[in-house]
SENU-821482 format. One line per 10 residues: number of its first residue (from 1); their letters; for each residue x, z, y of C-alpha. Coordinates in nm, 3 decimals. Layout:
REM SENU-821482
NUM	a	X,Z,Y ~ ... $
//
This chain:
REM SENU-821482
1	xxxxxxxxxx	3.843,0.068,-0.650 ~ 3.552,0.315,-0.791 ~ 3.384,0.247,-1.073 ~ 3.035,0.227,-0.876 ~ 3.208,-0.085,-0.601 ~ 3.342,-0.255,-0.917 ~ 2.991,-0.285,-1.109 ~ 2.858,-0.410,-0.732 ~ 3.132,-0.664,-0.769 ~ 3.033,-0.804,-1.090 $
11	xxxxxxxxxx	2.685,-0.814,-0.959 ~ 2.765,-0.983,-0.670 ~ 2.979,-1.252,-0.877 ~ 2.644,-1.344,-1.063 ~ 2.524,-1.500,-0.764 ~ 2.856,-1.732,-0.691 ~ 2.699,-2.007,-1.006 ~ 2.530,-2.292,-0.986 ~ 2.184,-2.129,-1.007 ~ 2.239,-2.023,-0.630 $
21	xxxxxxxxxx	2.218,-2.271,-0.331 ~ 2.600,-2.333,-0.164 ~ 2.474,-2.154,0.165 ~ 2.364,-1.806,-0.088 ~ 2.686,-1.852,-0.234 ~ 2.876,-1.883,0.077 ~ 2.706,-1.523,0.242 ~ 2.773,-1.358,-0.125 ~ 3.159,-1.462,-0.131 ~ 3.154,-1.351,0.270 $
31	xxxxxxxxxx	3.056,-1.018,0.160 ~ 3.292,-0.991,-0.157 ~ 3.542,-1.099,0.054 ~ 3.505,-0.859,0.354 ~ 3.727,-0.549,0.420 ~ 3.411,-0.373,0.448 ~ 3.184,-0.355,0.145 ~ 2.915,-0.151,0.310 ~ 2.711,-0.491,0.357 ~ 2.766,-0.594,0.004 $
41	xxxxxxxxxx	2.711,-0.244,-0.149 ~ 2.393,-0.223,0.046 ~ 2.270,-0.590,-0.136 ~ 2.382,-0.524,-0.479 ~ 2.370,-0.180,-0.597 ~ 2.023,-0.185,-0.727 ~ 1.759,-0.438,-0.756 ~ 1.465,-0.431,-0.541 ~ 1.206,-0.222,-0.703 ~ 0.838,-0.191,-0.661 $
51	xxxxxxxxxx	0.725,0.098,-0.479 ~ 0.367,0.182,-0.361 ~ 0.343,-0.167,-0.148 ~ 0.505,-0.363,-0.387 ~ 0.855,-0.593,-0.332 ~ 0.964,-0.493,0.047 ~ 1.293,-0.495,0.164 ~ 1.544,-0.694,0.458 ~ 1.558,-1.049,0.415 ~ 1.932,-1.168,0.332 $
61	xxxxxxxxxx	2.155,-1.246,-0.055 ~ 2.138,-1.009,-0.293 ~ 1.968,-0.826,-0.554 ~ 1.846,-0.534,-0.315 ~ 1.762,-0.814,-0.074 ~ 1.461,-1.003,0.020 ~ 1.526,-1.378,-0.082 ~ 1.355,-1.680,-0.275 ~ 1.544,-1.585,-0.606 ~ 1.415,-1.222,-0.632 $
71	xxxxxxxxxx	1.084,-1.377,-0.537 ~ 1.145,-1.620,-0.789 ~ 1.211,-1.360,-1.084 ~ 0.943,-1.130,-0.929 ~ 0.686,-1.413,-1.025 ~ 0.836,-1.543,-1.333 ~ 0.806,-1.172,-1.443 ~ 0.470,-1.155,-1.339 ~ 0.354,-1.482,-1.464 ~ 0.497,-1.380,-1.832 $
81	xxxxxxxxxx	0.233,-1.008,-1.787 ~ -0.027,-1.252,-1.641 ~ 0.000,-1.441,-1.956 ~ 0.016,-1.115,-2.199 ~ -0.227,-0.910,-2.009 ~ -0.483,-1.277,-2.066 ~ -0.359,-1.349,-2.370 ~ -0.710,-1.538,-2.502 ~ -0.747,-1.683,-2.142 ~ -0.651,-2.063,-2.102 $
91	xxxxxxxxxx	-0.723,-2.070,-1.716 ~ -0.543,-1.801,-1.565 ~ -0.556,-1.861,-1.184 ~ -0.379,-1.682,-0.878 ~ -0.431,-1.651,-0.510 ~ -0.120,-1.689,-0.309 ~ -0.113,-1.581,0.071 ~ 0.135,-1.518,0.378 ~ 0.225,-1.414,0.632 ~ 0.394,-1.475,1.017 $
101	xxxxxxxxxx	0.700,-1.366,0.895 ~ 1.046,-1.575,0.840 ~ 1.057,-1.722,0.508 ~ 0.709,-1.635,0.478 ~ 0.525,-1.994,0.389 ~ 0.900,-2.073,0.211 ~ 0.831,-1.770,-0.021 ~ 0.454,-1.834,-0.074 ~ 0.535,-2.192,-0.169 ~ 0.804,-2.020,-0.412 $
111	xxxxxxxxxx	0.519,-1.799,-0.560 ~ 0.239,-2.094,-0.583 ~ 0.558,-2.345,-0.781 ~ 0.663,-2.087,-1.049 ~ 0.265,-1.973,-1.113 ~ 0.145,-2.367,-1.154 ~ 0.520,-2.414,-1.341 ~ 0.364,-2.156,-1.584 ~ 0.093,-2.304,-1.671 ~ -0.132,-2.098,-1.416 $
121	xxxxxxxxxx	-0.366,-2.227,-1.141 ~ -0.297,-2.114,-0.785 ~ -0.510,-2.106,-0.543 ~ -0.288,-2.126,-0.189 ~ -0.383,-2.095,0.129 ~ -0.277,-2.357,0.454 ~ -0.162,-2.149,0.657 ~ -0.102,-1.729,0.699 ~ -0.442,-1.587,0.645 ~ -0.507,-1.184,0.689 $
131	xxxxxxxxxx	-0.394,-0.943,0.377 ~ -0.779,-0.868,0.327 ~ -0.888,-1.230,0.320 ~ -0.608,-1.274,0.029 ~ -0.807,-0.994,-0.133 ~ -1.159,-1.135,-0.070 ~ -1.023,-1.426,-0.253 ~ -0.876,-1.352,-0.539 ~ -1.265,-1.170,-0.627 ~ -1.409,-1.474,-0.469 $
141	xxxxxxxxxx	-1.220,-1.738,-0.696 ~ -1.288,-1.497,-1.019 ~ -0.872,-1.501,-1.042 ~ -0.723,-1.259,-1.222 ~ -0.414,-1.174,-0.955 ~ -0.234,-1.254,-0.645 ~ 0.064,-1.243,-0.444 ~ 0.094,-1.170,-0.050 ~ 0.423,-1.252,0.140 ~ 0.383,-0.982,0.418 $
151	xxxxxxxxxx	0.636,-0.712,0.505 ~ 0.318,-0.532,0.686 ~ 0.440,-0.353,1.006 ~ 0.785,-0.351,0.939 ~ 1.052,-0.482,1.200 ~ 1.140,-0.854,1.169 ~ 1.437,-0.821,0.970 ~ 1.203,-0.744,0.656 ~ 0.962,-0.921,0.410 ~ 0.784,-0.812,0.113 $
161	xxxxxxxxxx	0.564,-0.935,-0.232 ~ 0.262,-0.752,-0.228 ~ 0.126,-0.845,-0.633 ~ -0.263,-0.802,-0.671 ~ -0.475,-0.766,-0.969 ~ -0.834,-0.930,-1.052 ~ -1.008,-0.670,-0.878 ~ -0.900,-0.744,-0.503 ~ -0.674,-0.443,-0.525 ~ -0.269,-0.383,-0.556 $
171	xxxxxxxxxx	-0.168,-0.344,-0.879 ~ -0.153,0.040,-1.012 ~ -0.065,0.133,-1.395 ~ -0.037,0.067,-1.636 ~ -0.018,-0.313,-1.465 ~ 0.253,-0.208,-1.212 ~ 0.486,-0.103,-1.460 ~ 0.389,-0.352,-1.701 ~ 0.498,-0.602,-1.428 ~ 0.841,-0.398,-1.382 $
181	xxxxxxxxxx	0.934,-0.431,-1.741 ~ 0.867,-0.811,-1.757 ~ 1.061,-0.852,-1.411 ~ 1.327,-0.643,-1.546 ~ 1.411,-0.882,-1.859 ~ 1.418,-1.202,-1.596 ~ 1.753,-1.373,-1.521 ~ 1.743,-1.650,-1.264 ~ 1.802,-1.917,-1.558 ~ 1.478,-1.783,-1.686 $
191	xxxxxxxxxx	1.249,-1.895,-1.393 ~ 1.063,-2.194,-1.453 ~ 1.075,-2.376,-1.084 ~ 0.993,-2.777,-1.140 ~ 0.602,-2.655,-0.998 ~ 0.258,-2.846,-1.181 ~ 0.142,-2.962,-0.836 ~ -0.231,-3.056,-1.041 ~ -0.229,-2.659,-1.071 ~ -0.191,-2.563,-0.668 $
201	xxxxxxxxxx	-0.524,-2.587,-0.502 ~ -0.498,-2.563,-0.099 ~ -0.779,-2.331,0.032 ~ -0.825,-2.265,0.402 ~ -1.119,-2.314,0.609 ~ -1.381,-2.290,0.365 ~ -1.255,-1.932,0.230 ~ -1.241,-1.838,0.629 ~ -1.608,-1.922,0.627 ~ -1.712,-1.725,0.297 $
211	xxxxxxxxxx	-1.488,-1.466,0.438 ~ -1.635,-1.441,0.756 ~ -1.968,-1.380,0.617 ~ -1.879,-1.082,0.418 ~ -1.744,-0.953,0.697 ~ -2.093,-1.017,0.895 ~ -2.259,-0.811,0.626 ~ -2.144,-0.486,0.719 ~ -2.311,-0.487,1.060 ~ -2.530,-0.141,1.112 $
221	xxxxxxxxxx	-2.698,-0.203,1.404 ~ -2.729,-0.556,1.506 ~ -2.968,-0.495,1.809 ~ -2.750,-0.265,1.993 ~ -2.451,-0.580,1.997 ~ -2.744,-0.776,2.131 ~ -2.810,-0.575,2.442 ~ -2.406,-0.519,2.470 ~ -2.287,-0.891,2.374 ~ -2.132,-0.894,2.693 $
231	xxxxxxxxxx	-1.893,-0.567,2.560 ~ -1.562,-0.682,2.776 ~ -1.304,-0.742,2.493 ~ -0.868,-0.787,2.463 ~ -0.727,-0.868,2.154 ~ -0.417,-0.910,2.014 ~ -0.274,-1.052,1.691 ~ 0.079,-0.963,1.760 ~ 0.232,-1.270,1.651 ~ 0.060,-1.282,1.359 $
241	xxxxxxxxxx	-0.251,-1.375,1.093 ~ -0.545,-1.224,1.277 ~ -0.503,-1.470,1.567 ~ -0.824,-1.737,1.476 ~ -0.998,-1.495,1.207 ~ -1.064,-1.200,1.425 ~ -1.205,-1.393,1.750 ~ -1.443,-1.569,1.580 ~ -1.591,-1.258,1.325 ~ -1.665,-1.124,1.665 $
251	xxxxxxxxxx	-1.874,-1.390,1.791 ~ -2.004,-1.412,1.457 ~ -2.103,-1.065,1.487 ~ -2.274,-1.156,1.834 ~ -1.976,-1.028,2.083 ~ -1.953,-1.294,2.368 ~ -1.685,-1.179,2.571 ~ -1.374,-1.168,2.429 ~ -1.056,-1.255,2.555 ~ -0.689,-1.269,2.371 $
261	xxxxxxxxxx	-0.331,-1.178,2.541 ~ -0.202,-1.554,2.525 ~ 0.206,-1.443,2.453 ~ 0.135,-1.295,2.132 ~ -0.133,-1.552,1.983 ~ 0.203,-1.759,1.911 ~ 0.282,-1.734,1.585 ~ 0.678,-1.609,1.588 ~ 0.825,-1.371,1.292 ~ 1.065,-1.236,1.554 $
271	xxxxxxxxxx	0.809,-1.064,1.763 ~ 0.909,-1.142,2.090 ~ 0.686,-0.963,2.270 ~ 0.728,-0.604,2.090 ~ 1.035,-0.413,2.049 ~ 0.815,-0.309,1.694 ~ 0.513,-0.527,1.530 ~ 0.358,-0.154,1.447 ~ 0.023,-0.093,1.604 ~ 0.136,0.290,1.570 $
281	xxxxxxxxxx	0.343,0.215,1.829 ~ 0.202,0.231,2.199 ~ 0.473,0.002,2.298 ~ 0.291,-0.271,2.129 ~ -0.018,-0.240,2.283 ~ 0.136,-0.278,2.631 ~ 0.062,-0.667,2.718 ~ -0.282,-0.628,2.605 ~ -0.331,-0.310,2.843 ~ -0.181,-0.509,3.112 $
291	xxxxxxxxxx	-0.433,-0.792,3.019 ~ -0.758,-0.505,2.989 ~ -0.661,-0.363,3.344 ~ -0.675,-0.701,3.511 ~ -0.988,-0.812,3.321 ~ -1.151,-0.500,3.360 ~ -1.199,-0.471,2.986 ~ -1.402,-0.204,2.779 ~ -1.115,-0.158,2.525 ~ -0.837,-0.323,2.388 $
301	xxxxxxxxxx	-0.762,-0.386,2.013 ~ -0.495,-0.546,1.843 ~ -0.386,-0.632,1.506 ~ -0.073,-0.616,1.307 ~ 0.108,-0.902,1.163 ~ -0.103,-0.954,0.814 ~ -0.392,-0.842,0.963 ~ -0.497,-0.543,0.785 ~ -0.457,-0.223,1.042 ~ -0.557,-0.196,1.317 $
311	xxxxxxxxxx	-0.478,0.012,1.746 ~ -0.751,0.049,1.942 ~ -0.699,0.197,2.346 ~ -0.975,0.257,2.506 ~ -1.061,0.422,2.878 ~ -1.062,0.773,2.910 ~ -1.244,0.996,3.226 ~ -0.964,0.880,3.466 ~ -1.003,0.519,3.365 ~ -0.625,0.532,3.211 $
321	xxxxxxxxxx	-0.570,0.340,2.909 ~ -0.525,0.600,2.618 ~ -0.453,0.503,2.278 ~ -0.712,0.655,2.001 ~ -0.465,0.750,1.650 ~ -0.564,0.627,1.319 ~ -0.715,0.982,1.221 ~ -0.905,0.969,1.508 ~ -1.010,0.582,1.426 ~ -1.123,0.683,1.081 $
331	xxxxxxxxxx	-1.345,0.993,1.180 ~ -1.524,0.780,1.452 ~ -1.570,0.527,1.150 ~ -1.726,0.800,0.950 ~ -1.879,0.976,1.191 ~ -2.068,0.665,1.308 ~ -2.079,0.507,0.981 ~ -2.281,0.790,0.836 ~ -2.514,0.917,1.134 ~ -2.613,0.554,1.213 $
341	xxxxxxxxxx	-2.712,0.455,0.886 ~ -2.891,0.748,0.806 ~ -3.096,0.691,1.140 ~ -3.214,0.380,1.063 ~ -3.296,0.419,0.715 ~ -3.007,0.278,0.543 ~ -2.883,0.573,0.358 ~ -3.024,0.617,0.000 ~ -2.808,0.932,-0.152 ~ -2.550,0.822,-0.350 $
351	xxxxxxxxxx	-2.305,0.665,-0.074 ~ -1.973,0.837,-0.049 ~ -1.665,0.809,0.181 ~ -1.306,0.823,0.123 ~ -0.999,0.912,0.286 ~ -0.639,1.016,0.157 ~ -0.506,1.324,0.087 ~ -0.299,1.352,0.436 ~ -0.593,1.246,0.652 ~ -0.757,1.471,0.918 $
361	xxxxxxxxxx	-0.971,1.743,0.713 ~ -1.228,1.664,1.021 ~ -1.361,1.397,0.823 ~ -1.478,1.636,0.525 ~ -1.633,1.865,0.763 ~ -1.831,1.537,0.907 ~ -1.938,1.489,0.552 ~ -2.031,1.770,0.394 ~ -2.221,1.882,0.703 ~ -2.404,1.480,0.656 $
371	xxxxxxxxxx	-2.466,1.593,0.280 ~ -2.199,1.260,0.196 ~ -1.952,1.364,-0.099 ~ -1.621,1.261,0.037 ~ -1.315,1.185,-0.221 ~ -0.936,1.260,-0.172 ~ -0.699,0.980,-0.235 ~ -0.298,0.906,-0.254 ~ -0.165,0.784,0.048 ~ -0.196,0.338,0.016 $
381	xxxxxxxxxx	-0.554,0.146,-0.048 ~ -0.457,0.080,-0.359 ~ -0.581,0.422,-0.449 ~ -0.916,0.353,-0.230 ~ -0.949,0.057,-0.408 ~ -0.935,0.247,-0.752 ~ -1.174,0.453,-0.653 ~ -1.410,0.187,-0.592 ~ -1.365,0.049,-0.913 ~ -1.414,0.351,-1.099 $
391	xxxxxxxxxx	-1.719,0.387,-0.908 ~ -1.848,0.069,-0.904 ~ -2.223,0.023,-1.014 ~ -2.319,0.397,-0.986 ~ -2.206,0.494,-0.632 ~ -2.261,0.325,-0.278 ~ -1.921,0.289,-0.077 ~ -1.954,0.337,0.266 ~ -1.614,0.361,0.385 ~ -1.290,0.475,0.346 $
401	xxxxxxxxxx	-0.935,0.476,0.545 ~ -0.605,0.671,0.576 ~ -0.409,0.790,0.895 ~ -0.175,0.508,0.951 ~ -0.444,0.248,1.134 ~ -0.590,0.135,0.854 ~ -0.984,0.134,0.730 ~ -1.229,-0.083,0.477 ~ -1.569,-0.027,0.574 ~ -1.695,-0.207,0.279 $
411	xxxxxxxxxx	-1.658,-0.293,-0.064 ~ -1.611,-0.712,-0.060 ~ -1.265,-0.634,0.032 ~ -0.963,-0.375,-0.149 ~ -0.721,-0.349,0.083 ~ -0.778,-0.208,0.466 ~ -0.947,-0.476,0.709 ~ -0.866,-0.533,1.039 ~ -1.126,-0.826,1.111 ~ -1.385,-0.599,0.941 $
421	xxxxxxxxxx	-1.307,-0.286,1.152 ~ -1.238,-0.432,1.435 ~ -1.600,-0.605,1.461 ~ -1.720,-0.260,1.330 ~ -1.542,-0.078,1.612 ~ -1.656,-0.323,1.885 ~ -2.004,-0.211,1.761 ~ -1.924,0.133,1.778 ~ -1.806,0.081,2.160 ~ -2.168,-0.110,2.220 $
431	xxxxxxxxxx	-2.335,0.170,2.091 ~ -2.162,0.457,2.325 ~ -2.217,0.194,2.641 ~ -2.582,0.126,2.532 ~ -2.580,0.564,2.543 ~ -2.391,0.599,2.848 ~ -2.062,0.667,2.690 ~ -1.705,0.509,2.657 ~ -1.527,0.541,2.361 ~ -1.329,0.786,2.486 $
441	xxxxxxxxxx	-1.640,1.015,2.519 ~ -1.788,0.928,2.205 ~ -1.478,1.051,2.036 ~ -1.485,1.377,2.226 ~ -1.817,1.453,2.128 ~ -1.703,1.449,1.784 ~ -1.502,1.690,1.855 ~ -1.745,1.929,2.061 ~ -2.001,1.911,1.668 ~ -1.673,1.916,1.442 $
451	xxxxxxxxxx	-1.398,2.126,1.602 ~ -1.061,2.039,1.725 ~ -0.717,1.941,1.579 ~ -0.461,1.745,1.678 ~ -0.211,1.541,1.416 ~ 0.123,1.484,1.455 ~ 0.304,1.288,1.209 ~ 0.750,1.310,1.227 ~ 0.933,1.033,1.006 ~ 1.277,1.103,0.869 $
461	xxxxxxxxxx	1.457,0.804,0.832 ~ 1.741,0.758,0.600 ~ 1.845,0.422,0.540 ~ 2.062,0.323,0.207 ~ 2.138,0.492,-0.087 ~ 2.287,0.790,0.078 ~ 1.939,0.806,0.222 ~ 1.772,0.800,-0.064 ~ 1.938,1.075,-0.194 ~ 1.921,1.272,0.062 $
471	xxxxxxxxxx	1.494,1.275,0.078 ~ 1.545,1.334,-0.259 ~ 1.743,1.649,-0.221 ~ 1.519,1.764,0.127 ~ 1.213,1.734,-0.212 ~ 1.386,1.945,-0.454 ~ 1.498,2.217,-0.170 ~ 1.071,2.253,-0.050 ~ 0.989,2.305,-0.400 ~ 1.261,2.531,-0.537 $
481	xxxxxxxxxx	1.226,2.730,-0.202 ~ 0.880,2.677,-0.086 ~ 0.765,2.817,0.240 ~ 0.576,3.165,0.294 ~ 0.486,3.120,0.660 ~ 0.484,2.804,0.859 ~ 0.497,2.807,1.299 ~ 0.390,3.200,1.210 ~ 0.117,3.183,1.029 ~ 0.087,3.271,0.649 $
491	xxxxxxxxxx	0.106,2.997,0.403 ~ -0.239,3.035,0.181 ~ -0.264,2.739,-0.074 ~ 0.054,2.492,-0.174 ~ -0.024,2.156,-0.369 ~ 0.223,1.997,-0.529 ~ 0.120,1.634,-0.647 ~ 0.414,1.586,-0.836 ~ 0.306,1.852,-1.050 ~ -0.024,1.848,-1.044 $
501	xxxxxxxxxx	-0.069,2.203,-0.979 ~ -0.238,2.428,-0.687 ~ -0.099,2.739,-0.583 ~ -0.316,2.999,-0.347 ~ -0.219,3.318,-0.348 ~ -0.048,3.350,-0.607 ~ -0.305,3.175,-0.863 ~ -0.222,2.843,-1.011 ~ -0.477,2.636,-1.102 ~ -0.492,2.200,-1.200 $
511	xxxxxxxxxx	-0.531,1.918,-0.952 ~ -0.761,1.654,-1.102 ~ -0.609,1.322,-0.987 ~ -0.551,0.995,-1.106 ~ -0.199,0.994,-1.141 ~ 0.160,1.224,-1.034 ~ 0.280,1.135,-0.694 ~ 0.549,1.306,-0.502 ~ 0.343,1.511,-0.211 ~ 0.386,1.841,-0.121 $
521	xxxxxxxxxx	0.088,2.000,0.107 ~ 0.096,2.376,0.221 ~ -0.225,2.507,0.405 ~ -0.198,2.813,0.656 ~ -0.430,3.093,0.714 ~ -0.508,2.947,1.053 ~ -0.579,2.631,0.975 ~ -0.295,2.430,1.026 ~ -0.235,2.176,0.765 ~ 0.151,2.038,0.646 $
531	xxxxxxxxxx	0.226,1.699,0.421 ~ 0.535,1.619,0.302 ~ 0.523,1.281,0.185 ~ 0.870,1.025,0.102 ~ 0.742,0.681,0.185 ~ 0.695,0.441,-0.093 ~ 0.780,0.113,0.105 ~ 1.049,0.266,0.358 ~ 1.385,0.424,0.382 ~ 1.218,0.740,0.513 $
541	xxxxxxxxxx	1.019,1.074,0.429 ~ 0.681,1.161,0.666 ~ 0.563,1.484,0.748 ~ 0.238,1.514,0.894 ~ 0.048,1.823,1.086 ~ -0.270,1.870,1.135 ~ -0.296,2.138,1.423 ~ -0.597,2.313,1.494 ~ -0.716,2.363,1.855 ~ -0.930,2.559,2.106 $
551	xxxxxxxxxx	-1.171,2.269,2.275 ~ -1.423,2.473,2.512 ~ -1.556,2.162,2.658 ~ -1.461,1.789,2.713 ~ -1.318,1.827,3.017 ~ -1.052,2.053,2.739 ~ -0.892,1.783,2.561 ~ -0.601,1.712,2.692 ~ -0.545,2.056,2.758 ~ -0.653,2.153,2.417 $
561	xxxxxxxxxx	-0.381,1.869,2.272 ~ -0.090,1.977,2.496 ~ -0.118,2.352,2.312 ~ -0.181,2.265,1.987 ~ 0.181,2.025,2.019 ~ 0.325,2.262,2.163 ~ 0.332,2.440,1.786 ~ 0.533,2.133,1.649 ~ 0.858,2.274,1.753 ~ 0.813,2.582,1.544 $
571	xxxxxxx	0.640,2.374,1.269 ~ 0.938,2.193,1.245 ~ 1.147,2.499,1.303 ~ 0.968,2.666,0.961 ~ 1.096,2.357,0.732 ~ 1.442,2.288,0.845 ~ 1.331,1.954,1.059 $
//
């Protein structure tokens, strides 16, 4: 036996006391006992860490395992912070939200018991509610955190514990690691569970109301939804917490036709329907195309299971459903965002946008050329969020968003918004129909004033600790032997975020940036544009490429996109991919 299988042993035999339930105890002594120990190595060799999303990991025993005791110590260690970081405060209050997920409501009702056992109010909703309502409330209340059960986009074998600070926002340092440490000293027989039921407050429909009306703020132009109310409509929840919220912000927001794909408004953490919950994924969208071709719909939209990104298909020349990516989703955000306002007088100069640092570069062009500063973010709206508190009081926030189907087009909210951008989308659609253009069109125009690129994103996955080690290693190899050309053309500038240091052509210089993060970037002398990025949340390391392109005229596009993927074979040829 190696030494590493024997300390996952003794880890394991932790869980076989009294502090466990029989049926925990049972699976543990299954997987002790089994001839293979992959399944227990894979649940006990490390404990479930917090990476850029928080807690997120498959559901099962074990200490690298989602379950209700590493929730449980995960919110006995953040109670004991809450209650260091507030040490004057005698009414320390939480918001606690969910999820459609398995174990979801049983983990938030975990969360809300070990708070009010604490000593801590908790504010916890009925029912799963979006991710950004969780963050409207915890500002709303005046609390000073909160927890949301929500694995995101993941498959249905995962959850996760998404811990929030007083601002609306995911918890960054020095609160994140402040959290860690306290975690870190928990044992299960430290975790006060007999819950102060005076101390758990049930919210629900009034928060949905005071929600809603945030979300009604952000409307631009509320006379050209008016004259398009009738703006033909699908939407999809997925399974999951957008399924009342969304429908009626849009009626709210004056849109009259609107029409859900009936299947997936059941809530079901399995996700029947989808081989993957992941609005990145056009397989998901497919019942709600079905649904828009038989209704004759404008576009169809659909959000993922907490509610916070969101996939938008719309029609293109040929009438073919075609699904519009999140970079392209965020520069028609901007784009519209800023020209709008500025034509009807709602622009007053110190309004900035904000997207992160592996976003399409055609969003700075869009607003420099607007006279809009634009700031660079980490990948995760934590970062946006930061940004908006730094900025708070002496600059206007406009928008902001990231590649991976996710935007906040205001500042009520920190976390991305479906329900927000959704309704802000729909608006966007009445506004091309009102000019004579689909969505489709309106996009390509962008492209005609901006320029072309196309972005391509390739995940590496690498599940387990072999995995991990192996991103690691792929890491160390791009930076000890970093790339002079990439798909033929000449690298010109490297940034390495782990470092904190530029290199173009030859010159180092600083990067001015919140905090160290483990990116690598390399810009060519044509153009192209290549991230290297391990994922904080999953067992897997992105790369993304930003492609430049030759776009004579619309009628170009999908000739211009074919050639400019055509490159991805040698761009993944250059790094070893």
């Amino acid at each position: 036996m190696t030494e590493e299988l024997k300390q996952v042993i003794e880890r394991a035999q932790q869980w076989l006391t009294p502090l466990y339930d029989a049926e925990t105890q049972a699976q543990v002594r299954a997987m002790i006992e089994a001839e293979d120990k992959t399944e227990l190595i894979e649940a006990f060799y490390r404990d479930l860490e917090f990476g850029t999303g928080g807690l997120r990991g498959i559901m099962g025993p074990g200490t690298n395992r989602m379950n209700k005791y590493i929730v449980g110590m995960a919110t006995q260690g953040f109670a004991n912070y809450l209650h260091k970081a507030f040490p004057d405060k005698n009414d320390i209050s939480v918001v606690v939200g969910h999820d459609c997920r398995n174990n979801s409501r049983l983990f938030a009702e975990t969360v809300a018991n070990i708070f009010s056992a604490n000593g801590i109010k908790v504010y916890l909703f009925e029912g799963l509610r979006p991710t950004p309502e969780v963050s409207f409330a915890i500002r709303h209340y005046g609390c000073q955190a909160g927890v949301n059960i929500t694995a995101s986009h993941n498959p249905k074998e995962y959850n996760g514990y998404k811990a929030y600070w007083e601002d609306g926002a995911q918890v960054l340092t020095p609160h994140d690691t402040g959290i860690i440490a306290e975690v870190n000293k928990v044992t299960m027989k430290d975790v006060l569970m007999e819950p102060d039921k005076d101390l758990i407050q049930i919210i629900g429909g009034e928060t949905d109301y005071d929600y809603m009306q945030a979300v009604k703020s952000l409307i631009i132009d509320q006379n050209v939804i008016l004259k398009q109310k009738d703006l033909n409509i699908v939407y999809s929840p997925l399974h999951g917490a957008g399924r009342v919220i969304i429908p009626m912000c849009l009626r709210s927001w004056g849109f009259e036709n609107i029409h859900v794909v009936p299947e997936q408004m059941v809530i079901d953490g399995n996700f029947p329907t989808v081989v993957s919950p992941n609005p990145e994924n056009a397989e998901a969208m497919t019942l709600g195309m079905q649904l828009g071709t038989k209704l004759g719909a404008d576009l169809v939209i659909a959000s993922d299971p907490d509610a916070d990104r969101l996939a938008i298909v719309c029609r293109n020349d040929k009438g073919e459903w075609v699904i519009i990516n999140g970079n392209q989703t965020c520069m028609m955000f901007c784009y519209y965002i800023i020209n709008n306002m500025k034509a009807l007088g709602k622009l007053k100069g110190n309004e900035y946008l904000v997207k992160t640092i592996v976003t399409s570069e055609l969003i700075r062009k869009i607003a420099d050329r607007q006279g809009v500063e634009l700031t660079d973010e980490y990948t995760g709206f934590k970062w946006i969020a930061n940004r908006i508190r730094e900025w708070e009081g002496t600059h206007k926030y406009i928008g902001g968003g990231e590649e991976s189907f996710g935007f906040l087009p205001y500042d009520k909210v920190r976390d991305k918004d479906s329900p927000a951008s959704i309704c802000l989308i729909c608006e966007i659609a009445a506004y091309a129909k009102e000019h004579g253009m689909t969505l489709y069109e309106y996009l390509l125009n962008i492209y005609m004033e901006y320029g072309f690129q196309v972005e391509n994103t390739i995940n590496i996955v690498r599940p387990g600790k072999t995995g991990a080690e192996e991103i690691q290693q792929m890491m160390a190899g791009f930076r000890q032997n970093p790339p002079k050309e990439i798909a033929g053309s000449k690298v010109v500038t490297i940034k390495d975020f782990q470092l904190l240091k530029q290199y173009t052509d030859g010159k180092e210089s600083d990067l001015v940036m919140p905090a160290k993060s483990n990116v690598l970037q390399y810009f060519m002398e044509d153009g192209l544009k290549v991230s290297v990025r391990p994922s904080g949340t999953e067992p897997k390391i992105k790369f993304y490429f930003e492609i430049p392109g030759n776009m004579p005229t619309p009628a170009d596009y999908e000739k211009a996109t074919a050639d400019a993927l055509a490159r991805v074979a040698d761009i993944r040829k250059s790094l070893g991919i």
